[in-house]
C-alpha positions, 0 to 999 in steps of 0.5 A: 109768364110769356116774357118770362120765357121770352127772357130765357129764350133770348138767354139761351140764344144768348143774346141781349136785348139790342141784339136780339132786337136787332135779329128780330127787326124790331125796336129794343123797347118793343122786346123790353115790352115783350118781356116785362109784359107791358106790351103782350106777345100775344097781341102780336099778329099771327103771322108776325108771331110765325115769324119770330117763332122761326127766328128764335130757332134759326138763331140757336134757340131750344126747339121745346122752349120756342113751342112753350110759349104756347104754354105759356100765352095758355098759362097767362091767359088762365092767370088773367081770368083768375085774377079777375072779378069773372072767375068768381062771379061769372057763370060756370061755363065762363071758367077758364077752368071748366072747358078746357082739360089742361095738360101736365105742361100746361099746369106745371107752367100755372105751377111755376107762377103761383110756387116758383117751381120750374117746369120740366119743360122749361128746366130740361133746356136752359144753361145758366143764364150770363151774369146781369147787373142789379136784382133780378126775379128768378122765376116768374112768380105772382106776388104774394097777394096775387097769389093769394087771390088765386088760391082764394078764388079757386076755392071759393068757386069750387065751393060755390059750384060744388052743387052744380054736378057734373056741369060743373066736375072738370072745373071742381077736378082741376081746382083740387089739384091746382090748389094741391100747390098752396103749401099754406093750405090744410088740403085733408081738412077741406076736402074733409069738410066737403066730404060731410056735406056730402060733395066728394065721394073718396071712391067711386066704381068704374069712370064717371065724372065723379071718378075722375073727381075722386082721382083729383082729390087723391092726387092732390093730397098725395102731392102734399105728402098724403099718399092714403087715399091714392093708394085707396083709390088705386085699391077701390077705384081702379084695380080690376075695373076694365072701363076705369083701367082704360079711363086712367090710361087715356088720361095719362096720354092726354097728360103726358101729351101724348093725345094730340087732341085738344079735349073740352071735358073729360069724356074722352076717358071712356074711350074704349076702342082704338085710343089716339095714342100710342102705348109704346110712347105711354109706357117710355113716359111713364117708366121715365118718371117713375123714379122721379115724382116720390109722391104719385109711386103707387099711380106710376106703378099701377099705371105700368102695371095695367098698361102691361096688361092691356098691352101683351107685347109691349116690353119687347117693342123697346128693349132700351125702355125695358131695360131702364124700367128694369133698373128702375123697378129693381131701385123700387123693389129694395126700397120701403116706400111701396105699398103691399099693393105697388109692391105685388104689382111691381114684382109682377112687372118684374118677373114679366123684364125678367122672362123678356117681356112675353110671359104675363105680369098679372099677379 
C-alpha cells in the first residue's frame, strides 16, 4: 500500500523515478524499492522519513496524500498480520484488529487493497497520471489468493473468538464490517447462523460493547445492499436512548477523524461530558456525505437528526453548511428511499433550516 501511494505522489509531483530520485538524494533503485515494496518505506529511519515528508510537499505534492502514507504504513502493517499464520493462531490480544479502533481512512485504505475501491482520501487529490509504457496495476490490489486468505482468516477468528465476550468485541465489530467488502460473501447467512448460536444479538439497549457490535453487523449488511436491520437498530437501539445517541456521535467523530485521539477499545463512546470533538465540525462531516453513501442514508439522517438536538444552535454557526444540508434534505425528501422514520426525521430537520436553525427539530 505505502509504495503505491508513493507511486502516485510522485505522479502528482509529477516526476519520474530518476528525477525524484534525484530531489530526494537517493538512488533510483532505492525508490524503485520504495515502490515495489521490496525495500519498505517504513524501514527508513524517522528522521530521514521526516525529511522526505517535507520534500514531497515543497516539491509540489498534495498535503493529504503526504500525511496517508501514515494511513497507509497503518494499512500495511494490518495486511502483513492478517496474512500471517498469528492473526489466526495467536492470542486475542496479538489481533491487530482487536486493540486498535480504525478510523474511516484507515479502513477505506485496507478497502482499497482487499476491492480496489479507491479511498476518498486518495481520489479527492490525484490528476490522471502520464501515460506510461507496457501494463500497469490500477490500484493496489491483493491478488486473488491473498485476498482470499484474508477473508478467510478474518472469519475464522471471529468464529473461533466469538466466546471470549467483550475481550474480544472491538476484533468481532471490525471483522464484521471488514468483511462487509467480500462481494462473494453471503454476509445475511452468516451472521444468521451466528445469531442461532446465540453469538449476536440484533438490538440491544443503551451503549455496551455488545451495542457497538450490533451497530457493525447492521453496517455491514447495509453496505452490501441490506438496509433492514440498520434501519431496526436505528429504531430499537438508538432512538430516545440518550447514553446510545451519545455513543453514536462519539463514534462518527472518531471515524470521521475528527477525534484526534487514538483509542485502544471502544470505550470512549460512553463518553458523555465534554467530548473531544467539535460538533460544528461533525455536522459539516456528516451533511457532506449525505447524499453520497446510498446504503448508510437512514444512520446519516438520524446522526443529523440527533446532533441537532443535543446541539441547539448548531444550524446558526454555519450558514453555508446549513444551506448545502438544505438543499441536500430537499434532494432526499422528493425522493423514495427513505424510511418512515428517516423521512419524519429528516422533515424535522428541515422545518428547523426553514425557520433559521433556532426552533427545534424534535418530531
Amino acid at each position: 500500500m505505502t509504495g503505491y501511494l508513493f507511486k502516485v505522489i510522485r505522479e502528482q509531483v509529477p516526476r519520474t523515478q530518476e528525477e525524484l530520485a534525484i530531489d530526494l538524494g537517493v538512488d533510483k533503485s532505492t525508490l524503485q524499492g520504495w515502490e515495489s515494496g521490496r525495500r519498505p518505506l517504513s524501514a527508513t529511519r524517522a528522521g530521514n522519513l521526516v525529511v522526505i515528508r517535507r520534500k514531497l510537499i515543497h516539491l509540489g505534492a498534495p498535503p493529504a496524500l503526504v500525511d496517508a502514507l501514515n494511513l497507509a504504513m497503518d494499512t500495511d502493517f494490518i495486511l502483513s498480520e492478517m496474512l500471517s499464520d498469528r492473526a489466526g493462531s495467536g492470542s486475542v490480544e496479538e489481533h491487530p484488529l482487536a486493540n486498535w479502533v480504525l478510523t474511516r481512512d484507515t479502513t477505506h485504505m485496507i478497502g482499497w487493497a482487499v476491492s480496489g475501491v479507491l479511498p476518498g482520501v486518495v481520489a479527492a487529490q490525484m490528476s490522471t497520471p502520464a501515460a506510461r509504457r507496457g501494463p500497469v496495476a490500477v490500484a493496489p490490489l491483493l491478488s486473488a489468493a491473498d485476498r482470499a486468505l484474508f477473508f478467510d482468516t478474518l472469519r475464522q477468528k471471529a468464529e473461533r473468538d466469538e466466546r471470549d465476550s467483550e475481550d474480544a468485541a472491538l476484533l468481532r465489530r471490525q471483522v464484521f464490517y471488514l468483511s462487509a467488502y467480500d462481494r462473494d460473501w453471503n454476509a445475511a447467512e452468516w451472521f444468521d447462523a451466528m445469531r442461532r448460536r446465540g453469538r449476536l444479538t440484533a438490538s440491544v439497549s443503551g451503549w455496551s460493547p455488545r451495542w457497538v457490535e450490533a451497530r457493525s453487523v447492521a453496517a455491514a449488511l447495509a453496505r452490501q445492499g441490506d438496509p433492514e436491520l440498520l434501519r431496526d437498530f436505528i429504531a430499537r437501539s438508538l432512538t430516545d436512548n440518550d447514553a446510545a445517541e451519545a455513543a453514536n456521535l462519539n463514534y462518527w467523530a472518531h471515524w470521521l477523524g475528527l477525534d484526534p485521539r487514538p483509542q485502544t477499545d471502544d470505550r470512549f463512546m460512553a463518553e458523555r461530558d465534554r467530548p473531544a470533538w467539535d460538533a460544528s465540525a461533525l455536522l459539516r462531516q456528516l451533511a457532506v456525505r449525505l447524499d453520497r453513501a446510498v446504503e448508510y442514508t437512514d444512520l446519516y439522517v438520524h446522526s443529523i437528526w440527533a446532533l441537532l438536538i443535543a446541539r441547539r444552535g448548531l444550524l446558526d454557526a454555519d450558514p453555508h453548511v446549513a444551506e448545502d444540508l438544505k438543499a441536500q434534505v430537499r434532494t432526499l425528501l422528493d425522493g423514495d428511499r427513505l424510511s418512515t422514520q428517516s423521512r419524519r426525521e429528516l422533515e424535522a430537520v428541515y422545518y428547523g433550516l426553514r425557520i433559521g436553525g433556532s426552533g427545534s427539530t424534535r418530531n
